[in-house]
BAGUMAR-523098 format. One record per atom (N, C-alpha, C, O, CB): x, y, z; residue number from 1; residue in three letters. Coordinates in steps of 0.001 Angstrom, whole numbers. Each point is the difference from the previous one (the first is absolute). Glycine has a CB too. Layout:
BEGIN
- X/Y/Z/NUM/ALA
...
//
This chain:
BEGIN
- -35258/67991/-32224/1/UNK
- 499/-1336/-284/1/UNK
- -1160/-943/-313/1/UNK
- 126/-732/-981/1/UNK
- 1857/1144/2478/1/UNK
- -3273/-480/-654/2/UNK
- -1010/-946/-365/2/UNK
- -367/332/-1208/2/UNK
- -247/-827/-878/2/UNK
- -499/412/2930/2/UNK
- 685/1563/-2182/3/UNK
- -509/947/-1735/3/UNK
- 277/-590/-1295/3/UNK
- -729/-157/-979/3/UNK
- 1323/2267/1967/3/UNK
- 1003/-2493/-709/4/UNK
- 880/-402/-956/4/UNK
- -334/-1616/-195/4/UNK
- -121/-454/-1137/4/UNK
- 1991/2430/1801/4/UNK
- -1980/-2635/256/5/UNK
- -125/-1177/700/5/UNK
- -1442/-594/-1039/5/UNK
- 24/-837/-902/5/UNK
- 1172/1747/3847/5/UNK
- -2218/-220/-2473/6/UNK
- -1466/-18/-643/6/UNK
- -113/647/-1191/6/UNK
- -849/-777/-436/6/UNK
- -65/744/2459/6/UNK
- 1031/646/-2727/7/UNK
- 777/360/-1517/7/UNK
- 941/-1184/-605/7/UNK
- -462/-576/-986/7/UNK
- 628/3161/1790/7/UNK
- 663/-2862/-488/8/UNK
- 671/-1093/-1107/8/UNK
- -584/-915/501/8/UNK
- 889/-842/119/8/UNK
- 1302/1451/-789/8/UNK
- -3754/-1347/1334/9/UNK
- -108/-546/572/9/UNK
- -1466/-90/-828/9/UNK
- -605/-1027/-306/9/UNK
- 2510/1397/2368/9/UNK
- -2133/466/-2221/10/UNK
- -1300/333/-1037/10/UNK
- 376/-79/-1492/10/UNK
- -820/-400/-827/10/UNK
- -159/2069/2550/10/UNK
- 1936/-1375/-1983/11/UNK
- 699/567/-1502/11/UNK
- 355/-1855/-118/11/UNK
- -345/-744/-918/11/UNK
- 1858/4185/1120/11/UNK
- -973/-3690/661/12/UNK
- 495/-1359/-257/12/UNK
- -1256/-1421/273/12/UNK
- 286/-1178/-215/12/UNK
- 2359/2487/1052/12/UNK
- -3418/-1036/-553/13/UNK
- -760/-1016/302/13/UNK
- -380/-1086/826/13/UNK
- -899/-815/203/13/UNK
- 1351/1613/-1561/13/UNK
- 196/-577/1579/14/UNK
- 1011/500/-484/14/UNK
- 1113/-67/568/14/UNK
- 309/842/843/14/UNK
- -1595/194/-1628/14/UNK
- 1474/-1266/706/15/UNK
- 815/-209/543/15/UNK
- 353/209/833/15/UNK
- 994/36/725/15/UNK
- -907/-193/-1842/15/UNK
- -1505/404/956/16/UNK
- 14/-1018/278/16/UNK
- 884/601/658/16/UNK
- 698/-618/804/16/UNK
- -1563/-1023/-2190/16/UNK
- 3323/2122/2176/17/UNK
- -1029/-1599/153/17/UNK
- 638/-599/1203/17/UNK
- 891/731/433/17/UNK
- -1391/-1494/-3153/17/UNK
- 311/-449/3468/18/UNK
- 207/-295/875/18/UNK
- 550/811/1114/18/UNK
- -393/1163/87/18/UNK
- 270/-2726/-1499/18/UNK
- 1252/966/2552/19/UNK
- 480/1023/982/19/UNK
- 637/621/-1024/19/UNK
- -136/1214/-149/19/UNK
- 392/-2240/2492/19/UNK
- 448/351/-3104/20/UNK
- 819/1204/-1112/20/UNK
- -340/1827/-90/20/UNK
- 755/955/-187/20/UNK
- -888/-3350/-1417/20/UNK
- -1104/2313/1796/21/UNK
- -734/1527/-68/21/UNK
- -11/458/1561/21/UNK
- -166/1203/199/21/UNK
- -1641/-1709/-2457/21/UNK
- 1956/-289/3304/22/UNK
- -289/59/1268/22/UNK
- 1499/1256/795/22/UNK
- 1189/-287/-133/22/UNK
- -2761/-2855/-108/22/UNK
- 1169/4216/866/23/UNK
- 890/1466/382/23/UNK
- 1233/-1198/740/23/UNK
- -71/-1072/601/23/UNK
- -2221/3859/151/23/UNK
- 3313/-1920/-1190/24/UNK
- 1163/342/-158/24/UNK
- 786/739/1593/24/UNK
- -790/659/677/24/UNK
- -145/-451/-3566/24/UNK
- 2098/-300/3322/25/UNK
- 455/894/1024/25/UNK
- 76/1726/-660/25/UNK
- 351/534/-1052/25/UNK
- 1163/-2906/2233/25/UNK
- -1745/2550/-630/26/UNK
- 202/1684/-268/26/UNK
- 1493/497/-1010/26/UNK
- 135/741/-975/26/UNK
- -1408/-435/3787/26/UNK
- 2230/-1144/-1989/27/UNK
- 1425/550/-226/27/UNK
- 459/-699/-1162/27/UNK
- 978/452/-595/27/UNK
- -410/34/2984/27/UNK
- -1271/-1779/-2896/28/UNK
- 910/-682/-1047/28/UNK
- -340/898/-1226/28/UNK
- -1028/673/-74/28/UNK
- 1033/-3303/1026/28/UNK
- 1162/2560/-2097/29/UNK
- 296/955/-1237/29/UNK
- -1014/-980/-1063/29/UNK
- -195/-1206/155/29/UNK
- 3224/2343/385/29/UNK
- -3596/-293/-1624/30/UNK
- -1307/-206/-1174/30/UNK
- 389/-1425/43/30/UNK
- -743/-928/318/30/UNK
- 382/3239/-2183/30/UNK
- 1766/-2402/1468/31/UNK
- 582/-1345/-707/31/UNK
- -186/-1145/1176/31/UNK
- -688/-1019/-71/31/UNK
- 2699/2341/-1609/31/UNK
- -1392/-971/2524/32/UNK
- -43/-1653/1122/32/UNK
- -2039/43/-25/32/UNK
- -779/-902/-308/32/UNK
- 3900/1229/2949/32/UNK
- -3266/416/-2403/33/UNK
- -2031/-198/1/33/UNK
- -225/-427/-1410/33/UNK
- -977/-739/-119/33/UNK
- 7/2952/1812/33/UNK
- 1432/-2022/-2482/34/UNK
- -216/-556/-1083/34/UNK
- 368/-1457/-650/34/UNK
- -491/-600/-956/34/UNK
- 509/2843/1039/34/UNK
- 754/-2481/574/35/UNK
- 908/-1748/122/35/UNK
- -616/-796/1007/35/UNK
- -96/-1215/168/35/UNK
- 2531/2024/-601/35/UNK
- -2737/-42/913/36/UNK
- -864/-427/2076/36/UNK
- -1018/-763/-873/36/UNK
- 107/-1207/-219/36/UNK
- -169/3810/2613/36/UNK
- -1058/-1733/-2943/37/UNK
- -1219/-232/-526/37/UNK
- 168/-1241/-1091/37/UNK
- -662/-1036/74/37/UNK
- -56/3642/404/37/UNK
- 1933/-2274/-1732/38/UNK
- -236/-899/-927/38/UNK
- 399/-1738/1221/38/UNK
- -719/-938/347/38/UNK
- 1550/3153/-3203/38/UNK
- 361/-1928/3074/39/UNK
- 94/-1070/1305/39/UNK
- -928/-956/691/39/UNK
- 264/-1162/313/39/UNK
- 924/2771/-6/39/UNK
- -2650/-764/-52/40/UNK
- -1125/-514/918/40/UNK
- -721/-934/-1392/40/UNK
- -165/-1215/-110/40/UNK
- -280/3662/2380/40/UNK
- 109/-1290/-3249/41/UNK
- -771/-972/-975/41/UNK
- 651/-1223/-752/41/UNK
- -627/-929/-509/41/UNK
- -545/2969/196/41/UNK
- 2545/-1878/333/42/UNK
- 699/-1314/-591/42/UNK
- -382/-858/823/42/UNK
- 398/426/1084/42/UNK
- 1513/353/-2046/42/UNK
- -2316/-1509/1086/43/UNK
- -236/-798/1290/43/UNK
- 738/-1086/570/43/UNK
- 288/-241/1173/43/UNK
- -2111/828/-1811/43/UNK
- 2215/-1547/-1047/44/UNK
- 587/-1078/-449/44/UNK
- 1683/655/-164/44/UNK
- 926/-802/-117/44/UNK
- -3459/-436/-1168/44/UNK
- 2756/2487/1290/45/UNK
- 1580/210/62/45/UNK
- 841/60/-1382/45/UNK
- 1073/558/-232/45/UNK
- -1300/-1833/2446/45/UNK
- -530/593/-2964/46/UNK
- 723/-162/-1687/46/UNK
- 113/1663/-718/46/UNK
- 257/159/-1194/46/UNK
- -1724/-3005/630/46/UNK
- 1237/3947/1484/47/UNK
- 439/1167/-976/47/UNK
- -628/615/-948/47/UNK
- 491/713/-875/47/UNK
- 1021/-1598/1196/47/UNK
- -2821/557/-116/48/UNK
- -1023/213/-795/48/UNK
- -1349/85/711/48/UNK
- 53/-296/1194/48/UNK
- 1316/-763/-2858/48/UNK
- -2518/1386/1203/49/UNK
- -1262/143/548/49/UNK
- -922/-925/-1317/49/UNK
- -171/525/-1101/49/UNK
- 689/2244/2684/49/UNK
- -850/-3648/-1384/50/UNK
- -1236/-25/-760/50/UNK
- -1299/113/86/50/UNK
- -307/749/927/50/UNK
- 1557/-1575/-1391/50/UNK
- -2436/263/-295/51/UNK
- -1227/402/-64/51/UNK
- -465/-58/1570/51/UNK
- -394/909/729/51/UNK
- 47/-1733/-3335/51/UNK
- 574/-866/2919/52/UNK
- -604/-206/1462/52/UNK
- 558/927/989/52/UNK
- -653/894/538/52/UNK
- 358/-3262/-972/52/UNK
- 1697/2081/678/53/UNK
- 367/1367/1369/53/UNK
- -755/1078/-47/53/UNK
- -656/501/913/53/UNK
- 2924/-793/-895/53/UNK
- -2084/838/-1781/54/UNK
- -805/1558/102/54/UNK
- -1302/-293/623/54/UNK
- -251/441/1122/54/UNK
- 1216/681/-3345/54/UNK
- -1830/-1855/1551/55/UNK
- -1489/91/569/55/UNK
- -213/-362/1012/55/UNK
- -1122/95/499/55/UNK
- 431/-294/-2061/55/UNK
- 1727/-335/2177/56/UNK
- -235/-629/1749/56/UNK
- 338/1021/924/56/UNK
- -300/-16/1194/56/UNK
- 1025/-2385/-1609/56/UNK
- 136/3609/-386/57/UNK
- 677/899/963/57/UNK
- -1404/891/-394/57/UNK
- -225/573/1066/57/UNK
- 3478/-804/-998/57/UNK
- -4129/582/-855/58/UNK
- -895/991/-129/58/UNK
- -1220/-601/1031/58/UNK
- -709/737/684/58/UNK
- 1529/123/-3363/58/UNK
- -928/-2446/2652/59/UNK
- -1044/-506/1130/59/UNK
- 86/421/1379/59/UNK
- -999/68/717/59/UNK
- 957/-1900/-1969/59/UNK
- 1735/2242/1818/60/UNK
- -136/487/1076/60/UNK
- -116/750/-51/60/UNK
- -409/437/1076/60/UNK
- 996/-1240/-361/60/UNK
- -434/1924/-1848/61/UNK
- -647/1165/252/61/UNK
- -1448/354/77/61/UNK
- -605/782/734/61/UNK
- 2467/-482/-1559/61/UNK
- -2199/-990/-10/62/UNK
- -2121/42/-322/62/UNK
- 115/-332/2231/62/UNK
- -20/730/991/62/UNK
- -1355/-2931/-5018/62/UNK
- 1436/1391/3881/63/UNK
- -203/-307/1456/63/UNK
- 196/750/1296/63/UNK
- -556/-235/1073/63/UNK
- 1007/-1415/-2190/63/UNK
- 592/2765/790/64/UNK
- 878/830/1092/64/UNK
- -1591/1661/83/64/UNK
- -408/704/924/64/UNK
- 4374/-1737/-2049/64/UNK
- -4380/919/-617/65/UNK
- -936/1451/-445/65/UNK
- -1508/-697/428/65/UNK
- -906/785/279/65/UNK
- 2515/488/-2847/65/UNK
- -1877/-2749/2620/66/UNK
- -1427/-240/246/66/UNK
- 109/-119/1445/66/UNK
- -254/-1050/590/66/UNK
- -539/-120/-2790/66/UNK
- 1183/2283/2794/67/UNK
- -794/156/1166/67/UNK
- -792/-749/891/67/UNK
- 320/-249/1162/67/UNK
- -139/1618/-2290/67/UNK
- -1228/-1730/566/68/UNK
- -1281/-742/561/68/UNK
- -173/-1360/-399/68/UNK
- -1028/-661/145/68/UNK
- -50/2690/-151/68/UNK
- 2349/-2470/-602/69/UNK
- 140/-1121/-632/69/UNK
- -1438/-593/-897/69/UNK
- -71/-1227/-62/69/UNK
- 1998/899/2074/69/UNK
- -2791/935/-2537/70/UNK
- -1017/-512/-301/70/UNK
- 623/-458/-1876/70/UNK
- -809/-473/-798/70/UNK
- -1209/2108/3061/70/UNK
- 3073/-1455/-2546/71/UNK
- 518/-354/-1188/71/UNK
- -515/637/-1230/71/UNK
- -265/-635/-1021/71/UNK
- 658/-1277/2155/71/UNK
- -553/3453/-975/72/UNK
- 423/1408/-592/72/UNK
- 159/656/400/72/UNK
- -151/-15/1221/72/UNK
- -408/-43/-2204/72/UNK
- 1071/1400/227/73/UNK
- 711/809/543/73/UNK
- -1068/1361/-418/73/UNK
- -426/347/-1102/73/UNK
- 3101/-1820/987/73/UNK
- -2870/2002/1362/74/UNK
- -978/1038/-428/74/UNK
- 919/1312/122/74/UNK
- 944/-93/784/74/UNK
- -3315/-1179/87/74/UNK
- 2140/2921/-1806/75/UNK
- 307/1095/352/75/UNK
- 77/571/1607/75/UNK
- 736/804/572/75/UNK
- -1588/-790/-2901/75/UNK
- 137/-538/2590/76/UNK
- -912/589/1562/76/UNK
- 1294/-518/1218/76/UNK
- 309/538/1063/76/UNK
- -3710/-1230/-1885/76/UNK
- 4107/-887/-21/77/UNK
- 1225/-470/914/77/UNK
- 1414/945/-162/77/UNK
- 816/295/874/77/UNK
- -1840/-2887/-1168/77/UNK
- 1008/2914/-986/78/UNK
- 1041/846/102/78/UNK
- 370/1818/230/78/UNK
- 916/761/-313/78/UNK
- -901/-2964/-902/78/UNK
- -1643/2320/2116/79/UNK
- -197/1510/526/79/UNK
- 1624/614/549/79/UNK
- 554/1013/-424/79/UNK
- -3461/-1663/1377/79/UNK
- 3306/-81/-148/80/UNK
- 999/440/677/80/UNK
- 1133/127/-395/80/UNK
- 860/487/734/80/UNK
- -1887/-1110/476/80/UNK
- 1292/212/-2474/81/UNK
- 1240/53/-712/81/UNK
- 382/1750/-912/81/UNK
- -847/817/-364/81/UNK
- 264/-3983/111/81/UNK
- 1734/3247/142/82/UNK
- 473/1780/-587/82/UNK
- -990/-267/-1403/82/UNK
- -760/-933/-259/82/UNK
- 4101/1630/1132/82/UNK
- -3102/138/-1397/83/UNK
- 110/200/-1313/83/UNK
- -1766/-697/-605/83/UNK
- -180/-676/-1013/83/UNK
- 3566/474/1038/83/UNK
- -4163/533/709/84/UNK
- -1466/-921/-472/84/UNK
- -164/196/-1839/84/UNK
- -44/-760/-968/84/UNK
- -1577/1461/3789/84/UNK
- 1568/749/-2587/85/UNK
- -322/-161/-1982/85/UNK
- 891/-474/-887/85/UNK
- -347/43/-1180/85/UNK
- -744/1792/1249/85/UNK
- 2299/-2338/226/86/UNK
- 828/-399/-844/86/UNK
- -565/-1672/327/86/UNK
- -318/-860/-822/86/UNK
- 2558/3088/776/86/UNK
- -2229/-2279/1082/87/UNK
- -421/-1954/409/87/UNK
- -1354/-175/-813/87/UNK
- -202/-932/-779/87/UNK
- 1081/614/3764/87/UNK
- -1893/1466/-2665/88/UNK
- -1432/-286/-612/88/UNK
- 219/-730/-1357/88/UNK
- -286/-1112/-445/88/UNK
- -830/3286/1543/88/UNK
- 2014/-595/-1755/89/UNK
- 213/-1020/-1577/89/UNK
- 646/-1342/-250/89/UNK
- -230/-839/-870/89/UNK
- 441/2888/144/89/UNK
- 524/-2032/1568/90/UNK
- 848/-1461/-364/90/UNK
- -1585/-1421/760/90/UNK
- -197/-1129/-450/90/UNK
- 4070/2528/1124/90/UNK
- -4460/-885/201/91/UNK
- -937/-744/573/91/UNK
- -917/-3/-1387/91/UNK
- -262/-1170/-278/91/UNK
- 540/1816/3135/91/UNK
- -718/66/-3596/92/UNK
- -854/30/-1104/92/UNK
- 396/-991/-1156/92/UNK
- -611/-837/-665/92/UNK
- 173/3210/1333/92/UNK
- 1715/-1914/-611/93/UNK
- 717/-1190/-1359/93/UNK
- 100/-1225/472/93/UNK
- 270/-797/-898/93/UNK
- 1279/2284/-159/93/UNK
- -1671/-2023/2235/94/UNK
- -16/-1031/500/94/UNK
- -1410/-613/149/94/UNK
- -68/-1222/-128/94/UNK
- 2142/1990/1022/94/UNK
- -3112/-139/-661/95/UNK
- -1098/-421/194/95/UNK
- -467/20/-1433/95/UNK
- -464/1001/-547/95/UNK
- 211/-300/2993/95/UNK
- 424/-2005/-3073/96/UNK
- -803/163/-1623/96/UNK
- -1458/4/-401/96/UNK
- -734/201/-968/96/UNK
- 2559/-1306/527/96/UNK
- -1838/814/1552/97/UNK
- -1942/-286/18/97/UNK
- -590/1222/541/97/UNK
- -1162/299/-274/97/UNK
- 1070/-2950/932/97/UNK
- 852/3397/121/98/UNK
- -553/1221/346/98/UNK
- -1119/-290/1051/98/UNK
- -1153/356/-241/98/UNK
- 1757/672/-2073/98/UNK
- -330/-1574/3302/99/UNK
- -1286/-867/795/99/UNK
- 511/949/1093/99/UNK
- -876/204/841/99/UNK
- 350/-3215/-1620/99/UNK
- 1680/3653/1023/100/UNK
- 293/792/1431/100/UNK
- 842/-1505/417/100/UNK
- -239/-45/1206/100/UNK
- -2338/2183/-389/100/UNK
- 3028/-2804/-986/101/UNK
- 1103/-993/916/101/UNK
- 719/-553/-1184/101/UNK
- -326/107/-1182/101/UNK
- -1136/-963/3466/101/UNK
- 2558/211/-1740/102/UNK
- 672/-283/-434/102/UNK
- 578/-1617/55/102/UNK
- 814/-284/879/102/UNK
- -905/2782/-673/102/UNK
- -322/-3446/-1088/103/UNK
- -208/-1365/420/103/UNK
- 1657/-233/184/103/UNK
- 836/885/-179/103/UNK
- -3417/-1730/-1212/103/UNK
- 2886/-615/1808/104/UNK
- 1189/-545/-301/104/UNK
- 152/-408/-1045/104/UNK
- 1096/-479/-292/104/UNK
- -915/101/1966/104/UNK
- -1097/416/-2494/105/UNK
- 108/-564/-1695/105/UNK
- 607/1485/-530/105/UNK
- 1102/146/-528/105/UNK
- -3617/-2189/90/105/UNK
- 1487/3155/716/106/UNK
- 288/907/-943/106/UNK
- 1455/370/885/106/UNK
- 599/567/-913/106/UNK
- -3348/325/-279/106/UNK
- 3608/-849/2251/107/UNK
- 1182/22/234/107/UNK
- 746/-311/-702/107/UNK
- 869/635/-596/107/UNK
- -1380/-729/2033/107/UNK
- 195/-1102/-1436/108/UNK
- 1037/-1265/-649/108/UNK
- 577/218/-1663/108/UNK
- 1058/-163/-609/108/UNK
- -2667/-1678/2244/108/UNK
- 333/2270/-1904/109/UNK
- -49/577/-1702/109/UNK
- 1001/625/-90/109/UNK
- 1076/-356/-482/109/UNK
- -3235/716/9/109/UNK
- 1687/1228/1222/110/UNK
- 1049/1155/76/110/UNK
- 1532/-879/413/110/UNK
- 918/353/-741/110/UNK
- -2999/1841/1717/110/UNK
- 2284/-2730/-448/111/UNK
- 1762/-690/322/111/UNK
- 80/-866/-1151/111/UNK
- 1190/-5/-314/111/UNK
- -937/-250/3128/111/UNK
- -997/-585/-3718/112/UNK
- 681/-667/-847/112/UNK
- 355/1314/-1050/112/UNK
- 949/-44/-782/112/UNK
- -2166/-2600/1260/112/UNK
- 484/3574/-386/113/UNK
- 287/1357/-1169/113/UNK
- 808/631/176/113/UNK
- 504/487/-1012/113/UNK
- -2155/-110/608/113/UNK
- 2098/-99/1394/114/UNK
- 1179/794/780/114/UNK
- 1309/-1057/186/114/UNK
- 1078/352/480/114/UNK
- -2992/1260/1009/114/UNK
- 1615/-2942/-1953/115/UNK
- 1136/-829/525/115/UNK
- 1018/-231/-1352/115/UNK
- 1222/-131/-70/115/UNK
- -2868/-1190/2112/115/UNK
- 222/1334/-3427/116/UNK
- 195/421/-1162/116/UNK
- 892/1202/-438/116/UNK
- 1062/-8/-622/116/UNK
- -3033/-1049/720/116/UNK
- 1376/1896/309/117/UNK
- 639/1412/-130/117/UNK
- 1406/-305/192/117/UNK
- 715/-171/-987/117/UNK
- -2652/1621/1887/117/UNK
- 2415/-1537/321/118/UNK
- 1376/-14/927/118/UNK
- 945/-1256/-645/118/UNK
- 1196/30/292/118/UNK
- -2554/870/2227/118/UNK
- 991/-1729/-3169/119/UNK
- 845/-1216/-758/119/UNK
- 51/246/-1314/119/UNK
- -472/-801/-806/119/UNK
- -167/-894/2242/119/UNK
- 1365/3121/-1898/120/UNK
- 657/229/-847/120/UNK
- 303/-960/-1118/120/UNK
- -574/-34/-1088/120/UNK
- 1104/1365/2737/120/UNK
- 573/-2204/-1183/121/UNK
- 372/-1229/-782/121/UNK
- -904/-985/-374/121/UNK
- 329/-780/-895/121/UNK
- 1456/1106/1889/121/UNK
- -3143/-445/-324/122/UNK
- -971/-661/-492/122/UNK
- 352/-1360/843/122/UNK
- -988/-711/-178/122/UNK
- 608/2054/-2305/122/UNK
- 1326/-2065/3331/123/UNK
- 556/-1095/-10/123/UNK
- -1029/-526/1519/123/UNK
- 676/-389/953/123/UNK
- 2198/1063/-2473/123/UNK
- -3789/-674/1628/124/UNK
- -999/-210/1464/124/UNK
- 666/368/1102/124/UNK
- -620/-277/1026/124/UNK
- -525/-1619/-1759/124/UNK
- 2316/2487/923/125/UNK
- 431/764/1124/125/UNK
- 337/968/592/125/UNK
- 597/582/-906/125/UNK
- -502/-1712/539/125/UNK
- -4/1874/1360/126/UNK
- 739/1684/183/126/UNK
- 1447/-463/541/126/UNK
- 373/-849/809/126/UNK
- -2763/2598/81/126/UNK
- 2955/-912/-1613/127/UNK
- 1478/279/461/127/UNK
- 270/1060/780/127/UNK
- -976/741/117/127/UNK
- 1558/-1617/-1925/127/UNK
- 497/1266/2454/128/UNK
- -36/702/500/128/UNK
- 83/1403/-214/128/UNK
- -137/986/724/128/UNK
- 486/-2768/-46/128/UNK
- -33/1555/-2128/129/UNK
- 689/865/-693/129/UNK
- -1619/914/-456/129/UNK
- -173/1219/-4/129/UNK
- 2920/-2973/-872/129/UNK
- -3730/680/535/130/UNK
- -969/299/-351/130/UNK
- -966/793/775/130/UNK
- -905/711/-435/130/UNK
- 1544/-2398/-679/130/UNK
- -226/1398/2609/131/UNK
- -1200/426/1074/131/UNK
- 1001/1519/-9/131/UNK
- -426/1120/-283/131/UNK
- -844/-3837/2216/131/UNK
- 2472/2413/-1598/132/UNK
- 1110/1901/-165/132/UNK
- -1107/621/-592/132/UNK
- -754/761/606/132/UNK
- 3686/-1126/-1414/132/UNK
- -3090/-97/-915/133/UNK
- -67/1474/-969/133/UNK
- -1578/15/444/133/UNK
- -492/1113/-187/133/UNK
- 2494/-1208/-2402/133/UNK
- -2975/-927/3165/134/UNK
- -1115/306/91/134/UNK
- 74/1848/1130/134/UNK
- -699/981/-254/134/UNK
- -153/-4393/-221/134/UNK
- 1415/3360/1097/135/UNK
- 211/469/860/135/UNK
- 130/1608/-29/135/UNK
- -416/985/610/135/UNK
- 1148/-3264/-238/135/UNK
- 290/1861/-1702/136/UNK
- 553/1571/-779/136/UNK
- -820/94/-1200/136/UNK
- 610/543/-921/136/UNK
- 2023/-554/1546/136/UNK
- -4232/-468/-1005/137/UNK
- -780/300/-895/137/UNK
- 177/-869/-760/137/UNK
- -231/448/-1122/137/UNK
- 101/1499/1420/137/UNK
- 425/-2999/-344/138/UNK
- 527/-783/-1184/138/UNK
- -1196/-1600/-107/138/UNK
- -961/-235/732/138/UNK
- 4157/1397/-201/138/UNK
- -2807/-1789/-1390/139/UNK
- -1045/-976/-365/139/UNK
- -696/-107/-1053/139/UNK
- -296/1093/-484/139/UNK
- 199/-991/2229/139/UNK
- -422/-1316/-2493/140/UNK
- -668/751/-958/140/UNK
- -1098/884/330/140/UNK
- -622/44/1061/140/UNK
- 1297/-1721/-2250/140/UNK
- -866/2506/-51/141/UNK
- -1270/1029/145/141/UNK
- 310/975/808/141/UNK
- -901/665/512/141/UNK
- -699/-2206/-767/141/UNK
- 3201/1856/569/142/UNK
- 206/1181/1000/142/UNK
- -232/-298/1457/142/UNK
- 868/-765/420/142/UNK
- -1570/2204/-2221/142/UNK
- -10/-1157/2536/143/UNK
- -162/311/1674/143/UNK
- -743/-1189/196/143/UNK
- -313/-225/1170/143/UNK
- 170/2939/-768/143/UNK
- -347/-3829/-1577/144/UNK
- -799/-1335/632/144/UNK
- -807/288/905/144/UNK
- 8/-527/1112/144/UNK
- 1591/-799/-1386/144/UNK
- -2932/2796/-365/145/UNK
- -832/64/1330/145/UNK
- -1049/-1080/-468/145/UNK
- 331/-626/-1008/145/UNK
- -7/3366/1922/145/UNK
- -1321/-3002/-444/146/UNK
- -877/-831/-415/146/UNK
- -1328/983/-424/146/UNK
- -1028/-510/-444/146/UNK
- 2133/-1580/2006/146/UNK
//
């Protein structure tokens, strides 16, 4: 579950993003976790996600992975997580500078690109409909990895 959690969490920037990305009860079905989440990042309730929720919901995430709060995110913090070589790469595409960390700028980047991706309609918001097909591969550019 954290796996999943820190993956669309990386992928998203990213989404981000907020508690929206934050684990789930065990027992609830894809869909209620999936309404749960869009739910958290709506923040304002209007049925939609825009730019700010998204990037505010990815700030709690930068925040939940910097560990040491020193305001990046190093490889070395996310030792303990499944799946390291799949995170490494997504940690690589995220780090544009290639410095070994990962700023809140270069975060932030990755979520306005990924926020891009996922708003289909182009209209500055996610629907819900939009975050679904992200889900089932969908978005522009396919899987919206970054």
């Amino acid at each position: 579950m954290k796996t999943q959690i820190l993956l669309l969490t990386i992928i998203a920037g990213i989404v981000a993003a907020g508690s929206a990305w934050a684990a789930q009860s065990e027992g609830e079905g894809d869909g209620n976790r999936h309404r749960n989440r869009f739910e958290r990042l709506d923040t304002d309730g209007d049925g939609r996600i825009d730019k700010q929720e998204f990037a505010k919901g990815g700030e709690f995430i930068f925040g939940k992975m910097d560990v040491d709060g020193d305001g990046v995110v190093t490889l070395a913090e996310l030792e303990d997580h499944e799946r390291r070589e799949r995170i490494a790469k997504r940690f690589k595409r995220l780090d544009a500078d290639e410095d070994g960390q990962v700023t809140k700028a270069e975060f932030a980047k990755a979520g306005e690109k990924f926020f891009r991706r996922l708003d289909e309609n182009e209209d500055g918001y996610l629907s819900m409909g939009e975050m679904e097909r992200r889900r089932h591969g969908g978005g522009k550019g396919g899987e919206g990895r970054n």
